[in-house]
C-alpha positions as CSV (number, residue, x, y, z in Angstrom):
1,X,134.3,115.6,41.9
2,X,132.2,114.5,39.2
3,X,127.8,113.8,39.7
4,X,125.5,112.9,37.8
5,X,121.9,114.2,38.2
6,X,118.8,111.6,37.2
7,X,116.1,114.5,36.0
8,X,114.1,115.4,33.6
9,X,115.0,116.5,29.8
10,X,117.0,120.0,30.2
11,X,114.6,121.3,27.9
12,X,111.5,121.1,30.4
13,X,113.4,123.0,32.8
14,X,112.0,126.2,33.5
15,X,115.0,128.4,33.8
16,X,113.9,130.9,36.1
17,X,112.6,128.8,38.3
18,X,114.0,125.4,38.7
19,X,115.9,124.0,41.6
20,X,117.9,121.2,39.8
21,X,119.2,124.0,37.8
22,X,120.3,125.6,40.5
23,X,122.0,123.0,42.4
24,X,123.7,121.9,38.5
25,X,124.7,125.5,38.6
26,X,126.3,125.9,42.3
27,X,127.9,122.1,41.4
28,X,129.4,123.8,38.1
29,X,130.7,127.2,39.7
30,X,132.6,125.4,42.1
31,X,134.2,123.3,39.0
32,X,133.1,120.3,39.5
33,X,132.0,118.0,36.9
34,X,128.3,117.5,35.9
35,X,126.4,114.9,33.9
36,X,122.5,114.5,33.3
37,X,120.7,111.7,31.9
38,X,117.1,110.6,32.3
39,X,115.9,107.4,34.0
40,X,114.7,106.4,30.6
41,X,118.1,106.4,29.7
42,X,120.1,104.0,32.1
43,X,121.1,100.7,30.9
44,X,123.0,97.5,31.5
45,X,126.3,96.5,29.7
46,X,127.9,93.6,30.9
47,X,126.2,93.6,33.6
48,X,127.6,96.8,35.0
49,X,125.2,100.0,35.1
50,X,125.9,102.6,32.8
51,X,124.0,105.8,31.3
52,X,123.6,107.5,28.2
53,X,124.6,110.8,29.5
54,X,124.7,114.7,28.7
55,X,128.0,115.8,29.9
56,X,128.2,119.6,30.6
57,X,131.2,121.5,29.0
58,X,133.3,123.4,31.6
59,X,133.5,127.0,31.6
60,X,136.3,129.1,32.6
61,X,133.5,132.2,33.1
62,X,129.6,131.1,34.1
63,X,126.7,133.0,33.0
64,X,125.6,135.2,35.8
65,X,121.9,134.1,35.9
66,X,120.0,131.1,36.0
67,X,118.0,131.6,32.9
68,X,121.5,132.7,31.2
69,X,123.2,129.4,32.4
70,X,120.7,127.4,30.7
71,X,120.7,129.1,27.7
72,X,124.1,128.9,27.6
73,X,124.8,125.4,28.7
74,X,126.3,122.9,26.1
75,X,126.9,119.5,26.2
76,X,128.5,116.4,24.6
77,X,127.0,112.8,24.9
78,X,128.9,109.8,26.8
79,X,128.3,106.3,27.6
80,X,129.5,106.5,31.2
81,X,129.2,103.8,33.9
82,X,127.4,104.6,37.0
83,X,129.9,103.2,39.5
84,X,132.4,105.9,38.2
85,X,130.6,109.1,39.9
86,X,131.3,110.4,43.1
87,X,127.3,111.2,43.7
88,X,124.2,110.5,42.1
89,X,121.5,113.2,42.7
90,X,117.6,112.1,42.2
91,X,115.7,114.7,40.9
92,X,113.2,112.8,38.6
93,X,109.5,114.1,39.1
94,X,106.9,111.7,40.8
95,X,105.8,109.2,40.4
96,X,108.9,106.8,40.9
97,X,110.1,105.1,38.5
98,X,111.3,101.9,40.3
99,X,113.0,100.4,37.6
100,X,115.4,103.3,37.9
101,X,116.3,102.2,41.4
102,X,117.1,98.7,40.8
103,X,119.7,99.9,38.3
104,X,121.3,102.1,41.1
105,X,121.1,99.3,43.3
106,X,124.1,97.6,42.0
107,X,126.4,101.2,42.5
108,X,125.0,102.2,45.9
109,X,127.6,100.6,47.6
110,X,130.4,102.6,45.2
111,X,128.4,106.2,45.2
112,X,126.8,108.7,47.3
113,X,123.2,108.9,46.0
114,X,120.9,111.6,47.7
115,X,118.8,110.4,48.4
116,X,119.0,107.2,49.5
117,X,117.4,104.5,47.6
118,X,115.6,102.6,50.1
119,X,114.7,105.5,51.8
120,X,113.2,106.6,48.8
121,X,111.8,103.9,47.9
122,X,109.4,103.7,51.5
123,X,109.3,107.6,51.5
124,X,108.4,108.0,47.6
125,X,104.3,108.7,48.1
126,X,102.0,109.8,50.3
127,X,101.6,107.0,52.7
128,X,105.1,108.1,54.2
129,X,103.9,110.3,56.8
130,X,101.6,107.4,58.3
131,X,105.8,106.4,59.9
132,X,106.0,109.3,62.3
133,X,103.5,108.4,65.6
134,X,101.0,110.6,66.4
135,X,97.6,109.2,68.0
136,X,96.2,112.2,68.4
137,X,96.2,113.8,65.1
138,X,99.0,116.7,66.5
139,X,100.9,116.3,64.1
140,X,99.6,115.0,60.6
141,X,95.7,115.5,59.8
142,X,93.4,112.5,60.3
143,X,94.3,110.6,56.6
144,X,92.5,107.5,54.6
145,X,93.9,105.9,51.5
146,X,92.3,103.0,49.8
147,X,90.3,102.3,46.4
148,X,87.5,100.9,48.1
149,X,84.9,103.9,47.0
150,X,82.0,102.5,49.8
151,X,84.6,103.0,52.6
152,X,85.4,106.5,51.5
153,X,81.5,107.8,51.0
154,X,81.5,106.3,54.7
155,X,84.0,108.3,55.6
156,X,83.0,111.0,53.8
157,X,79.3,110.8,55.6
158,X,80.7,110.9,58.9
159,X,84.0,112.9,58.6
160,X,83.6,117.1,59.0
161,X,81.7,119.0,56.3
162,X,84.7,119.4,54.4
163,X,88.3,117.2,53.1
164,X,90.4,117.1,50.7
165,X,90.4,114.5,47.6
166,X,93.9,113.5,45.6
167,X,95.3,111.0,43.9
168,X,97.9,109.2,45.5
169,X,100.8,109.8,43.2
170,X,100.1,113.2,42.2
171,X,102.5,116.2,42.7
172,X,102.4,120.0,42.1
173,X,99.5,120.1,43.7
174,X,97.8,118.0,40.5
175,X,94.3,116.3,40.8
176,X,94.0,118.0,45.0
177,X,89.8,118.6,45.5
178,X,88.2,120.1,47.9
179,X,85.1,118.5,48.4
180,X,82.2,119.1,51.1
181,X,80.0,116.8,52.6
182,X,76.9,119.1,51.2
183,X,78.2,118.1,48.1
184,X,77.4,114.1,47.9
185,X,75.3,113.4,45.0
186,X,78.6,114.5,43.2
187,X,80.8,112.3,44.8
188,X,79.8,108.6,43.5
189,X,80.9,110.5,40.0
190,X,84.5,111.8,41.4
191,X,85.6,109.0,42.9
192,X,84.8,107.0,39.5
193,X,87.5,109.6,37.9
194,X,89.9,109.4,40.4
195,X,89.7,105.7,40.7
196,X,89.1,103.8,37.6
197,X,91.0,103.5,34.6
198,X,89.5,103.1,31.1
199,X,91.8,99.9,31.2
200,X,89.8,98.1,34.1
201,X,92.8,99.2,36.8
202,X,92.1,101.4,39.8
203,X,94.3,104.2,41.4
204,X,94.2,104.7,44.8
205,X,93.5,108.3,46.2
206,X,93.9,110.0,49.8
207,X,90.7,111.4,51.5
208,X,92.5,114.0,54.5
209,X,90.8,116.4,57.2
210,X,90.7,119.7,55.7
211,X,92.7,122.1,57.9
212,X,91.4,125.2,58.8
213,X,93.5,127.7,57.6
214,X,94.2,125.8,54.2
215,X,92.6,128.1,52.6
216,X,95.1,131.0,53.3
217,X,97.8,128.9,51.7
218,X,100.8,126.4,53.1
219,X,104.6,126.7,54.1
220,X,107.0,124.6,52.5
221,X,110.3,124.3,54.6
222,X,113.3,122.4,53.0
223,X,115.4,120.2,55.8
224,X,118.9,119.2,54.7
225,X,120.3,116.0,57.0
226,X,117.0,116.9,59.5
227,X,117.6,120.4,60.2
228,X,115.2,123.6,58.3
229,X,117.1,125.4,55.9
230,X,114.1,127.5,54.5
231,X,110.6,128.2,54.4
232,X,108.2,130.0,52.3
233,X,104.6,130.8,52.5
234,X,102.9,129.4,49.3
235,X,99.2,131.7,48.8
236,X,96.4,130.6,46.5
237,X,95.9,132.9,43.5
238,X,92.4,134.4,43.5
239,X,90.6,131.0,41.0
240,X,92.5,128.1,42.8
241,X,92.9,126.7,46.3
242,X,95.8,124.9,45.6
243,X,98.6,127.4,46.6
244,X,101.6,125.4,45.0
245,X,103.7,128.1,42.7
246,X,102.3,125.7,39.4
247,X,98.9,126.4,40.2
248,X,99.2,129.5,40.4
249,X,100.1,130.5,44.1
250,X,102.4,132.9,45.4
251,X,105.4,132.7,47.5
252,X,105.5,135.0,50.8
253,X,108.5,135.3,53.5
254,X,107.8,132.9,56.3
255,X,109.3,132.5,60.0
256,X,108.9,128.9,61.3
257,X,106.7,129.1,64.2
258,X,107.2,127.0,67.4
259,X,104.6,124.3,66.3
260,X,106.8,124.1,63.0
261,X,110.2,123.5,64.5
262,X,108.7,121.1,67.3
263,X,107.6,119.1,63.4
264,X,110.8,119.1,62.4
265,X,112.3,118.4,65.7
266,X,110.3,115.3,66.0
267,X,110.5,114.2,61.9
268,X,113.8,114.8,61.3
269,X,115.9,112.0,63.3
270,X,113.6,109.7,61.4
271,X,114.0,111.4,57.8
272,X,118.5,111.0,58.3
273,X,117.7,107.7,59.5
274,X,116.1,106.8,56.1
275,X,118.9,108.8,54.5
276,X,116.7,111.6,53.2
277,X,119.0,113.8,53.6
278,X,117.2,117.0,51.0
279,X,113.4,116.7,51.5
280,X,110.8,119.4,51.4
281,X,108.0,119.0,53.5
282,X,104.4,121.1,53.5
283,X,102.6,122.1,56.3
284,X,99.2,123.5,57.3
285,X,98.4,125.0,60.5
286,X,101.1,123.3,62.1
287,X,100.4,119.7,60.4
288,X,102.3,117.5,58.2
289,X,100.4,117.2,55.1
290,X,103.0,116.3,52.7
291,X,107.1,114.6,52.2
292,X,108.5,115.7,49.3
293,X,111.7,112.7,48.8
294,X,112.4,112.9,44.8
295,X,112.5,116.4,43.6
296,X,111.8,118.8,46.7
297,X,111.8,122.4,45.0
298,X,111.6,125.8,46.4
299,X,115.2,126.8,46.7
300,X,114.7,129.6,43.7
301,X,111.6,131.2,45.5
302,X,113.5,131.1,48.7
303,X,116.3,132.5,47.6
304,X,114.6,135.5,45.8
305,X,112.3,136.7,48.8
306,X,115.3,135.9,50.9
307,X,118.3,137.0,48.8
308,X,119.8,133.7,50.2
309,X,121.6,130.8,48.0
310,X,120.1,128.1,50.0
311,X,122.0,126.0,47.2
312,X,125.3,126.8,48.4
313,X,124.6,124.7,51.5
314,X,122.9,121.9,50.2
315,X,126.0,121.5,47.6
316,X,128.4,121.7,51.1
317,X,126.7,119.0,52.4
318,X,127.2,116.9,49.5
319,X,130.8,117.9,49.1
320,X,130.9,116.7,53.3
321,X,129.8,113.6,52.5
322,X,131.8,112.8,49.6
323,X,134.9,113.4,51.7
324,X,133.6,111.0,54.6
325,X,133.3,108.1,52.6
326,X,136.9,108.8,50.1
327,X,138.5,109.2,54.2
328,X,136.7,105.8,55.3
329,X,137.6,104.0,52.3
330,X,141.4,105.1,52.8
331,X,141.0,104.0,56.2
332,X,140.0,100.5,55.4
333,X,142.7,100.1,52.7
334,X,145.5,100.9,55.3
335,X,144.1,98.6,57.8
336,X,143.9,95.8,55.5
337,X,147.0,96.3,53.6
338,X,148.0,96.4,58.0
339,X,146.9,92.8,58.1
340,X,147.8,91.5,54.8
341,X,151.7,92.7,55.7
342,X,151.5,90.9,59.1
């Protein structure tokens, strides 16, 4: 089997850390081929999609680590079309680059890509939880996103003493606020940063309920085809609220409670349906607060305070998959080689 990953330069990989690198890896112990490129780096010729690509040199014998395997890796450049892999796996870093997906759009047909592209593209930001129903705020804190700063002092005016303030295509916990209602004669001068651009455009941001509890930290649980396949409990370090790992939080054990699992009960049927099959989602006192569709990361930490390879299924998954569609195709040849005979 052969994939090709869409991710960021091997070089910004942290190598202790990263879970592309440990996906690449589990893909690579089990002697299948690997490829990485960069969206920057897809093009058209003759009007088929190709890629300038990184190919990874097989090894009878794999460094034992992670941070070994990088250091180790080495690689030879190709020109390879698109259409030729057996999956394409996303793992660019917000935000999306939707160029990227209207190359893919002409192999999607021809290749498993996980995740899927449309379901990407509607799941790519921040707005994506606003799909799953839930009137009464149960399920996913009480959320505004606009540019319009009047309507957000309004709501800031009349909402609970504190919320929390990000932009909308943010990630790793970049640009997250919390701000309190006591607060307001600084907040005519914060939305002007988060909003307007030296160029004359504007950004939209997301004004959210603070959650009690927040301040103790978040879980991120990882769901592969709708099911949890791990959590951890991400703490603030002592000079940050923001408890994602690169701000500075720390990673804890964590057994899904029964709020949890009644989340992912009720969110998973619709994440498959959009074909996301690998998300990571965080959660606050029970709530949806975030879906993470591009790059979900975690499987490292998880795997240390776990001693788990949480890889190992994901990568089963993907191997599943492939085999359904080579089995399907097969299937339709026969039949219509069955009617062209007749």
């Amino acid at each position: 089997m052969n994939v090709c990953f869409i991710m960021y330069p091997w070089d910004e990989i942290d190598p202790e850390n990263d879970s592309t690198l440990a996906l690449i890896k589990e893909f690579a112990k089990r002697g299948h081929g690997i490829v990485t490129t960069t969206p920057a780096n897809l093009t058209i010729r003759d009007s088929v999609a190709f890629a300038f690509s990184r190919c990874l040199k097989r090894k009878d014998k794999l460094a034992k680590g992670l941070k070994a395997f990088h250091k180790s890796a080495e690689f030879y450049d190709e020109m390879l079309p698109m259409a030729g892999f057996d999956v394409i796996i996303l793992r660019s870093n917000p935000p999306l680059d939707m160029i990227m997906l209207n190359f893919l759009d002409s192999v999607k047909d021809d290749v498993f890509i996980m995740n899927d592209l449309d379901g990407i593209r509607r799941a790519n930001n921040k707005l994506y939880t606003a799909v799953f129903e839930d009137e009464k705020n149960e399920m996913i804190p009480r959320t505004h996103v606009t540019k319009n700063k009047q309507y957000l002092k309004k709501i800031i005016k009349e909402g609970p003493d504190r919320m929390i303030l990000k932009p909308l295509n943010g990630f790793g916990g970049s640009g997250v606020i919390l701000i309190e209602k006591s607060a307001m004669k600084s907040i005519n001068s914060l939305l002007d940063f988060y909003i307007d651009n030296k160029d004359g455009t504007t950004n939209y941001v997301i004004l959210q309920d603070y959650i009690e509890g927040a301040d103790q930290g978040d879980v991120r649980i990882l769901l592969l085809n709708g099911q949890p396949i791990g959590a951890m409990r991400r703490v603030p370090g002592d000079e940050d609220h923001r408890s994602n790992v690169s701000a500075g939080g720390s990673v804890q054990k964590h057994s899904l409670s029964k709020q949890e699992k009644e989340l992912c009960r009720r969110i998973g049927p619709k994440l498959v349906k959009d074909g996301l099959y690998f998300v990571g989602i965080d959660v606050i006192g029970g709530k949806l607060v975030e879906v993470n569709v591009m790059s979900p990361g975690g499987i490292t930490y998880m795997n240390k305070v776990y001693k788990s390879k949480i890889q190992e299924k994901i990568i089963d998954f993907v191997e599943d998959k492939v085999v359904e569609r080579v089995n399907a195709f097969e299937r339709r040849q026969k039949l219509r080689k069955h009617v062209s005979d007749a």
